[in-house]
Each structure stands twice: as C-alpha cells, then as structure tokens.
N, C-alpha and C positions, 0 to 999 in steps of 0.2 A: 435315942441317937438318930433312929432313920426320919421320927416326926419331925427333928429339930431342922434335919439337913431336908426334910421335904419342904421346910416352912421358910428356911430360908433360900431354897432354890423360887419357891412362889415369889420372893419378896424381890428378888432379881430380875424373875421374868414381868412382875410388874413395872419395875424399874423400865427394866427396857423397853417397853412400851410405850411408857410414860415419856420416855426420851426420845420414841422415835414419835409422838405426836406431834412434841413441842418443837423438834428439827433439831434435834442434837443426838451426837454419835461421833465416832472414831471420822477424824478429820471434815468433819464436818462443822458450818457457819449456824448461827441461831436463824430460823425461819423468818423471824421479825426483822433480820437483817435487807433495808434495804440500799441496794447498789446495781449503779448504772456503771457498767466498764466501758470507756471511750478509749480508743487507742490513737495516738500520735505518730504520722510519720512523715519527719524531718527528716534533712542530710544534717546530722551530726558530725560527720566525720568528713573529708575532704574538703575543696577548694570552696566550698563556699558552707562551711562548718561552722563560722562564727552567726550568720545569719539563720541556721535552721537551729542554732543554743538556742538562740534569743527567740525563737518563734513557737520554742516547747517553752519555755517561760513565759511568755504571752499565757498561752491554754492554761499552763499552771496555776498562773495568776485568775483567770476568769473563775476555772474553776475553785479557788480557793473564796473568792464574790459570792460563787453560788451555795457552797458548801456551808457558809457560815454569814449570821449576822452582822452586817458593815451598813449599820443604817447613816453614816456619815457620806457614803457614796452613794452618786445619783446618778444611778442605773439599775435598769430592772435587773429584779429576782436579789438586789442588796439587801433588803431590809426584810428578807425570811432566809430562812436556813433550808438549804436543801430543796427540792421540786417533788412535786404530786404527793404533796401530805409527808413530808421525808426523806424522800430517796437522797443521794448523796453519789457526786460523780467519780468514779476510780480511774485514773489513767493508768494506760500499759503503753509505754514509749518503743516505739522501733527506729532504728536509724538506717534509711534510704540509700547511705552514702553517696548521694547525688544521683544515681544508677538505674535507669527503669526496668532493669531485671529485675537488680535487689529490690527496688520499691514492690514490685508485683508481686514477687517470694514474699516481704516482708507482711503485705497487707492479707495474704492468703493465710499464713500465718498467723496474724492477726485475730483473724477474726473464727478459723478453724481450729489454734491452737489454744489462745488465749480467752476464745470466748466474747469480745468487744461487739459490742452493741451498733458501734458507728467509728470511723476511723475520719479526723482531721489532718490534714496535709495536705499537698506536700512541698511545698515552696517550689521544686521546679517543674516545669510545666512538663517538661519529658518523664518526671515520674508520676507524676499527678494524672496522666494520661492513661496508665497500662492499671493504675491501683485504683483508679475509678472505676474500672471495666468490671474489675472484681468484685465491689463495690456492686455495681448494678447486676451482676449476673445473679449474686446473691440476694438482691433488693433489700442492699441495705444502704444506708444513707453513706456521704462521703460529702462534708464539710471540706472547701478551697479557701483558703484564706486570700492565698498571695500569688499561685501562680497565673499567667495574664495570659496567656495563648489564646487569642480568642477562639480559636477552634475547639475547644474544651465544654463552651457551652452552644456548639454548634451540631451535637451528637445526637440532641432528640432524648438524652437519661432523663429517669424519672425520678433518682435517687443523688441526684448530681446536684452541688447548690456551690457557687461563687459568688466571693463576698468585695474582690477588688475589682478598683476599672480594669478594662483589656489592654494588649497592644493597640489593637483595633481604634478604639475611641482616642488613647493616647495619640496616637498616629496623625488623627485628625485637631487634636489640641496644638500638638507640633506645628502645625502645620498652617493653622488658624495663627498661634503666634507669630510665626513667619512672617506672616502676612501685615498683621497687627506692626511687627517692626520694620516691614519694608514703609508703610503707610504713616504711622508717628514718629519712627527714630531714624528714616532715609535711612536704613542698612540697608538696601541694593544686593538683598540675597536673592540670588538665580538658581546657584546650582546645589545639590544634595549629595552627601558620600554618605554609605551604610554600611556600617561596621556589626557584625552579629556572631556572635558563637552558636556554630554549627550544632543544633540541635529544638527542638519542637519549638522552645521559647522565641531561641535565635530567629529560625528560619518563618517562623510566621509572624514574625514583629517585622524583618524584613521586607516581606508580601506586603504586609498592611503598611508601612513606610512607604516603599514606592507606588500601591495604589495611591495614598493620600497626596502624595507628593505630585503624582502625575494630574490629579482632580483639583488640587492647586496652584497648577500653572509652572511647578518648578522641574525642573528636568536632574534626573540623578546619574553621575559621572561618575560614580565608582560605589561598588558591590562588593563589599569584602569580607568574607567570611573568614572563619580559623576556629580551630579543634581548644573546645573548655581543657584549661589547667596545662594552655601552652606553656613553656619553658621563656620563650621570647614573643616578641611580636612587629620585628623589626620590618618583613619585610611586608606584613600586611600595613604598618603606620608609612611603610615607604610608597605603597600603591595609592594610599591616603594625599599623602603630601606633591606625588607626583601629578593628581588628578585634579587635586588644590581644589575643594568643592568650598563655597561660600560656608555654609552651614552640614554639620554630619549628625546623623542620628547613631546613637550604641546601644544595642543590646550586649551588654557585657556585664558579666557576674562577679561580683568576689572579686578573688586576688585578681583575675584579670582583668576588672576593671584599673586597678592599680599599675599592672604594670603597663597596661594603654596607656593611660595620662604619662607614665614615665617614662616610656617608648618615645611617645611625644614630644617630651622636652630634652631628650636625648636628641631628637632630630632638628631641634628649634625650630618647630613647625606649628601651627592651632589655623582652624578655621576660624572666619570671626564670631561662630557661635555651635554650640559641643550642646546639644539634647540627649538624653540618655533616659531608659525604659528603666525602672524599679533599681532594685542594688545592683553592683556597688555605689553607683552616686547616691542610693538613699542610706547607705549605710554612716550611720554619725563615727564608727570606727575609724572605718577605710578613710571618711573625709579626714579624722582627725589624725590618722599617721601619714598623709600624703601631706596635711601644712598645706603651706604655701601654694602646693603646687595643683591643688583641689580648687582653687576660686575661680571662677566667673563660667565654672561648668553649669549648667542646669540639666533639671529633669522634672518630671512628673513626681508629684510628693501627694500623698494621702493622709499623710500626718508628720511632723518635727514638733520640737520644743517651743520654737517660735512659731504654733500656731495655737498657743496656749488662749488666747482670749478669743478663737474661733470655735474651739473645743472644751469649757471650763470643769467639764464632767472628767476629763483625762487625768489630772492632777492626781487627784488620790489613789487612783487607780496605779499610775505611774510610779508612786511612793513604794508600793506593795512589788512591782512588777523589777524596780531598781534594787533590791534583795536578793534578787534571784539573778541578775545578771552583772550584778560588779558595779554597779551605779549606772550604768550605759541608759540611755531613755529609749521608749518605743520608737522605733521608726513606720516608714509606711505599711513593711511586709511585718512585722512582728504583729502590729496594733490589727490588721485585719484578722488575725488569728486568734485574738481572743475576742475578737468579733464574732467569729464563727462560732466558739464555744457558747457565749453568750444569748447567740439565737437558737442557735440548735437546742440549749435547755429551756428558753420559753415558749419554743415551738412544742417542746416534753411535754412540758407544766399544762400551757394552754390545750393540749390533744388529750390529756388524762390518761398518757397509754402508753403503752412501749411497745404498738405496732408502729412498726415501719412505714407501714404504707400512710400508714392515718397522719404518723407524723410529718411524712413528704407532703402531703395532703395539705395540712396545717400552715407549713413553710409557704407551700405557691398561695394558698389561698388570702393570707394576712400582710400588713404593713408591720414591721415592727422596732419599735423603739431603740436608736442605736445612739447613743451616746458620742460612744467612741468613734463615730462615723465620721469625716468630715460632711455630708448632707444630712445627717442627725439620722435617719430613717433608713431600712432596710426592706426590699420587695423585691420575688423573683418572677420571672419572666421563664417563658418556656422555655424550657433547657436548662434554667439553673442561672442564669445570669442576674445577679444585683442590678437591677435598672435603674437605682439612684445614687450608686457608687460617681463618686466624686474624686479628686485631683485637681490639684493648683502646680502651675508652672511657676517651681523656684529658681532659683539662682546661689550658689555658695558664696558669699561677701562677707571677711571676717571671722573665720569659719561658723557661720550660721548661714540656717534655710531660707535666703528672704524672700515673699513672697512676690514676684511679678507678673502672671498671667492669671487669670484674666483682669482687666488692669480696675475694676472694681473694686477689686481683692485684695491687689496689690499693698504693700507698704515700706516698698522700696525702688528706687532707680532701676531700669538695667543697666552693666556697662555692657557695651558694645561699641566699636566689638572688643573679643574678648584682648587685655593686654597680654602682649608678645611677653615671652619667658623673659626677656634680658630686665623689662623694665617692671619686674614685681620688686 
C-alpha cells in the first residue's frame, strides 16, 4: 500500500512538471499561445457615441484582416493569417466617454490593468491628448486615427504616430478654396465667422482658422465658441447671424453639429458657404437624419462611398466592417482607425519584435502601404504626423459626399452660394 501511494505520488509529481514545462497549470494559457493585446479607446457613450461605435468597429474590422486569411482583399497582411509567424491581435475596448480624465484613467488602466501592448484612440483630440502622455511616459506606442489638433504632433513623442490630416493643413485647404471660388465662381467672399466647441479640438482648429484666414487675405468677424453637448445654441447662431460673415468655418461634433444646422434654419439665416473640420458633417448618420437640411454644407472628407473608384481596395473591406455597424459605411474618422490598426501590425510584422522602441523605430523609419488611404501610402514625420495624409473638399448634394476641391478631383458643381432654407 505505501509502494503503491509512493508510485503514484512520483507519477503526479511528474505530471506536474511536465505541465509546467509545456505552460500549463491552474488558470493558466498554453505557452505556444501567441497574442498581441491592443486596447481601444473610444467615446462609446456620450454626445458623440455613435462616431467612437463605429471607430472600435473600424479596429475590429482591421483586426479581423489580420487575424485570418482574406486573400480576396487587397491590402497588406490579407493574404497570411496573423503577424510574426502567428501571433494573433486581442482587443480590450475602453470607453473615454468623450472625458480627458476618464480617457487618462482609462488608458492607465489599460495598459497597467489589462496588460495591452499598444492603445489606438481616441477620436477626440482633448482625450487623445492626456492618454498619449501615458502612452509615452510608459514608451509605449499610441496609434491616432482621427483626432486633428494639430498640436498632438507638435510634442516632440517618440511613441505618438497620427494617421489623419490636421486642423492645421485643413485650415489652409479651407482657405486655398476660398480663394479658388472667389477666382472661378465670383463668390466675393471677404469675411470669415468661427464656430468651435470649446475644448483642445475646438480651440486649436480655431487658432489654425484665423491664422489661415488672416495669410489669406480674408478678415474674421466673429469668434464663437460654446460648451460640447450644449442643450441649445441659439444665442451663439445669433452672434453668427448678427456678424453675417461671407463664409464660416465649424469645429463642431456629433449632436452638436445637428443642432447648429437646426439652430440655423431656426433663425433663417446661412452664410453663402458652411466649411466644417471632421464629424458631424463627415458623419453619413447625422447627414442622413438632418435630410434636407444637411445640403450644400461642406467639409474636409478622407474617405465617403462616393469616393469608391478613388479608393477600390475599400470595398471589401467595407462589406466586413458593415456587419458590425448596422450597415452604416466608413466615414473619414472611422476608416483612419483601421488604418491605424493596419500599420501598426505591419510595422510588428516587419520589426520581428514586440519591442516598443524598435517598433516606433520601424513606423518613422518606413513608407507603408495604405490602401485604405485616400493618398494610398502612409509615412511619419517627427512627432508622429502622417505627412501624406490627404482630404478632399466635399460638399452634401442629394444626400451624397460630392467631391469639389481640389477641382482636379472634383466630380461635381459647387452650388453657391449655399440656397436660403425657404427655397429647398
């Protein structure tokens, strides 16, 4: 009896051995298990919640490209499964609620609680701001898809990489249009009004507006700011209407970009041309419950449906990414987001490592393949800036994105100016 229970005690402690060679035990994963955790943080929840859904649906989507066999798609890393001999990407989603507290908590969290490797986010510039810092103090990467502030890559990080244009550049597209229609369409635009919500996004889309504006010859009459997830906006559309500016640039998000436009035809009021920085005007949502009252706005667009034979690689992509969002198609800030995902693994792939540094290393040092891009190609610039990030000045006609600026590009008229509310 004691040989039996010694021989079976040996055969246990072999056992156990054996298990802790091969990487197995009590809550634990197989050692051959390989995984990358990337964490996501989006405003899931608040005023601008439908735009950070669709921008963790984006990631999802990339990553679902990387993770598995899609040799129908043409884009890198489709046609292998997984990076560096296997690995395979795990997301851990957090939601920012628009908040650069919460985003700062969130991403500290992240990466101290959960483990994540690299954190993409965060669509607004004010959180994207405080969860980079974190990001870099730890030296670890922080993929931007969509936020624009141009101050974001004006920090000097080493761990920092932005995939859209800025306000900055937009500023100057703005405003080169301008120009463009005082010269071929006699629209006799002088003066400039700026509408922005008060925070990092707002207030430096601003700056760069009236710098551009003022380098362009045009003088700005009115400066108006207001507090995201106002209730109203009556009496900032009233400072608007009183100042009566030729053309108005908007930094305005989400529902408030909706309830400006509606403000607006509340007061029966429009400049003869309404420019606008990223969502809401790029959101196809917002445009499609405003109707009617959403045409002959424009904005800076990086990608819509109608720019399908400027982008043919989207298609499929889009099929995959319309699952996860209710049928909605990518817009400009979603599509940069699995942009991100997308370099950020071929920068993995190509460094053979899951050092940090080597893979920042990797990113500035290379051009790389962006499909999804509208300039096809992706390369950073000190600080983390995309230096061939692209944007087309469209215009809403019919509810589609048509394109008008730069007039190469174009494939539509503008009108201008824009028609008065009474006669749509």
């Amino acid at each position: 009896m004691t040989r039996g229970f010694s021989s079976l005690s040996r055969w246990i402690v072999f056992f156990a051995v054996i298990c802790l060679l091969i990487g197995f035990g009590p809550g634990s994963a197989p050692a051959a298990e390989k995984v990358i955790k990337i964490g996501t943080l989006f405003p899931l929840t608040g005023p601008v919640a439908s735009a950070g859904q669709r921008c963790q649906a984006a990631v999802q989507t990339a990553v679902e490209i990387i993770n598995n066999r899609h040799p129908g798609i043409k884009v890198p890393l489709a046609k292998q499964a997984g990076i560096m001999n296997g690995y395979k990407i795990v997301l851990v989603h957090a939601d920012s609620q628009g908040k650069p507290d919460v985003g700062k908590a969130e991403a500290e969290r992240l990466f101290n609680q959960e483990g994540v490797w690299a954190i993409i986010g965060s669509y607004n510039s004010s959180v994207s701001k405080p969860a980079s810092l974190v990001a870099e103090r730890m030296k670890r990467i922080f993929m931007c898809g969509a936020s624009s502030s141009a101050a974001l890559t004006k920090r000097n990080l080493n761990f920092f990489f932005r995939l859209a244009p800025t306000d900055e550049t937009e500023s100057i597209e703005f405003v080169d249009a301008l120009q463009w229609m005082n010269k071929k369409k006699n629209a006799r635009i002088k003066t400039i009004g700026v509408i922005y919500e008060n925070t990092e996004f707002g207030k430096h889309a601003a700056e760069e507006a009236k710098k551009a504006a003022a380098h362009g010859g045009f003088r700005v009459v009115a400066d108006v700011p207001f507090s995201p997830g106002a209730t109203n906006l009556n009496s900032e559309v009233q400072t608007l209407k009183k100042s009566n500016p030729d053309a108005v640039f908007g930094a305005v998000l989400g529902a408030d970009y909706s309830l400006w436009v509606r403000t607006m035809k509340q007061s029966n009021w429009l400049p003869k041309a309404a420019l606008n920085y990223c969502s809401g005007y790029q959101d196809p949502v917002i445009m499609k419950q405003l109707g009617g009252d959403a045409e002959y706005f424009m904005g800076a667009t990086a990608y819509s449906p109608q720019f399908a034979g400027l982008m043919p690689a989207v298609a499929q992509v889009e099929k995959i990414f319309k699952t996860k969002t209710g049928g909605v198609p990518f817009d400009g800030d979603s599509i940069q987001e699995a942009v991100a995902m997308l370099v950020l693994a071929q920068a993995i792939d190509k460094a053979g490592s899951l050092d940090p540094d080597k893979v920042a290393k990797t990113l500035h040092a290379n051009t790389w393949e962006s499909p999804l891009s509208l300039g096809g190609k992706v390369a950073f610039q000190k600080g983390g800036q995309n230096k061939l990030a692209k944007s087309i000045l469209t215009q809403i006609q019919k509810n589609e994105y048509k394109r008008i600026y730069p007039e190469k590009m174009s494939d539509s008229t503008i009108v201008l100016p824009m028609r008065p509310w009474a006669k749509r």
